[in-house]
N, C-alpha and C positions, 0 to 999 in steps of 0.2 A: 653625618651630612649625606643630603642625597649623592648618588652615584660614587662612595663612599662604598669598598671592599676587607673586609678584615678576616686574616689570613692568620692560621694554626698550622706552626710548625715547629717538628721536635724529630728526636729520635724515634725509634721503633720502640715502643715499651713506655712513652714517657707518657701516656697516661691524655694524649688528643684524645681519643674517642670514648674515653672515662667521660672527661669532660664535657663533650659533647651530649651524649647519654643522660647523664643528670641535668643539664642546662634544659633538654628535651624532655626529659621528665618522662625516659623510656628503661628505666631499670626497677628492677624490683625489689623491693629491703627485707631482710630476712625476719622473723619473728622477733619484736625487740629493737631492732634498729630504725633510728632516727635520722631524718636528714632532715636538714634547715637551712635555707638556702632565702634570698633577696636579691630579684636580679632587676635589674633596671635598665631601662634604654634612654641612653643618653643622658644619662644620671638623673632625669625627672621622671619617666613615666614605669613605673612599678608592671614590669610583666606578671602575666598570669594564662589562664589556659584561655581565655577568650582573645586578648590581642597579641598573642606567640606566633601563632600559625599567620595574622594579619602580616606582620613584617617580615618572616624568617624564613628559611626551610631547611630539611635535616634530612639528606636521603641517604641511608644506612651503606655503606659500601656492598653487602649482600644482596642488596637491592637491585642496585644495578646492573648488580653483573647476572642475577637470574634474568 
């Protein structure tokens, strides 16, 4: 829902910014490895590279602080 906030939170290690990463589709797969992923906004509109960047942002923790 608009003005709607959704918050990631875990231990040190538990694998936020893994997930972030691949939802962002900023990691790279080694020779051989597969990833398969379906991600949807608001369980009707199927994400892809052209409407991700429309609704979302992802700014890298190294980012900032350079």
């Amino acid at each position: 829902m608009p003005g709607q906030t959704l918050y990631i939170m875990g231990a040190s290690g538990a694998g936020k910014t893994s997930l972030l990463n691949i939802i962002s589709d900023r990691i790279s797969l080694n020779s051989g490895d597969i990833l398969k992923n379906e991600i949807y906004l608001n369980d009707t509109v199927r994400v892809n590279d052209d409407n991700l960047g429309k609704v979302s942002a992802y700014v890298m923790q190294d980012d900032i602080l350079y």
